[in-house]
C-alpha positions as CSV (number, residue, x, y, z in Angstrom):
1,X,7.3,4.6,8.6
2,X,10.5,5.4,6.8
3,X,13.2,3.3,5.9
4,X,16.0,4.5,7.8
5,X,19.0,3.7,5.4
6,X,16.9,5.0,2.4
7,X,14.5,8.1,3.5
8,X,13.3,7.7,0.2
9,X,11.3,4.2,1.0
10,X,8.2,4.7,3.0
11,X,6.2,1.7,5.0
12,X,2.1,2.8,5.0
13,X,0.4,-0.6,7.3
14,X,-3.5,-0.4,7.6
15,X,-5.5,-2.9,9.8
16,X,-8.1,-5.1,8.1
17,X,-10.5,-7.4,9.9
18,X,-10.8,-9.7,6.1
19,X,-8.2,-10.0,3.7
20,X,-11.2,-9.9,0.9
21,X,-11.6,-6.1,2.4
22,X,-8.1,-5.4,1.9
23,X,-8.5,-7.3,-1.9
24,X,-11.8,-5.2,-2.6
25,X,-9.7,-2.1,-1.4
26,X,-6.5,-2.2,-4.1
27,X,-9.1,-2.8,-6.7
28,X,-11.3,0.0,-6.1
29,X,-11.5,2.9,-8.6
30,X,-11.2,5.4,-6.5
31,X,-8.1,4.0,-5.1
32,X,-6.9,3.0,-8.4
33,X,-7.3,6.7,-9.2
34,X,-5.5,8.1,-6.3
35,X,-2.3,5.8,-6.5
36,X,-2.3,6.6,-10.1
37,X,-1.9,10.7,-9.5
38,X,0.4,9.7,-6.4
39,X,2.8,8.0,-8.5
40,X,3.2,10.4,-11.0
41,X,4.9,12.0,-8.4
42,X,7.7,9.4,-6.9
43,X,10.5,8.1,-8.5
44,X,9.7,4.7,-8.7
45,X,6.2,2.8,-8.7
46,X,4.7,2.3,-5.6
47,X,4.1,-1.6,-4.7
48,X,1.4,-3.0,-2.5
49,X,2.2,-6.4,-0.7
50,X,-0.3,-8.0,2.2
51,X,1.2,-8.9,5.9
52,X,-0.5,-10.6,8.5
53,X,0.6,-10.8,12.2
54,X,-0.6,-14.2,12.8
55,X,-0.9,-17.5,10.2
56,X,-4.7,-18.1,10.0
């Protein structure tokens, strides 16, 4: 999704069936990797927060 007011912000949800997954996930190397060359190419660092639908 994109921000509307600033095209420049993007929104990327994933589902997870355990938050540990989703942990394990933003430590992985390859991921780490992969962010790494991504931001190289934005203009700002990318930021990773966790959402949940529901308060469990």
């Amino acid at each position: 999704m994109f921000n509307l007011e600033h095209m420049q912000e993007c929104l990327i949800i994933s589902r997870w069936t355990k938050l540990e997954h989703c942990q394990d996930w933003l430590k992985n190397p390859l991921r780490v990797d992969l962010n790494t060359k991504i931001e190289k190419l934005l203009a700002t660092k990318s930021e990773d927060n966790i959402y949940s639908v529901s308060l469990r």
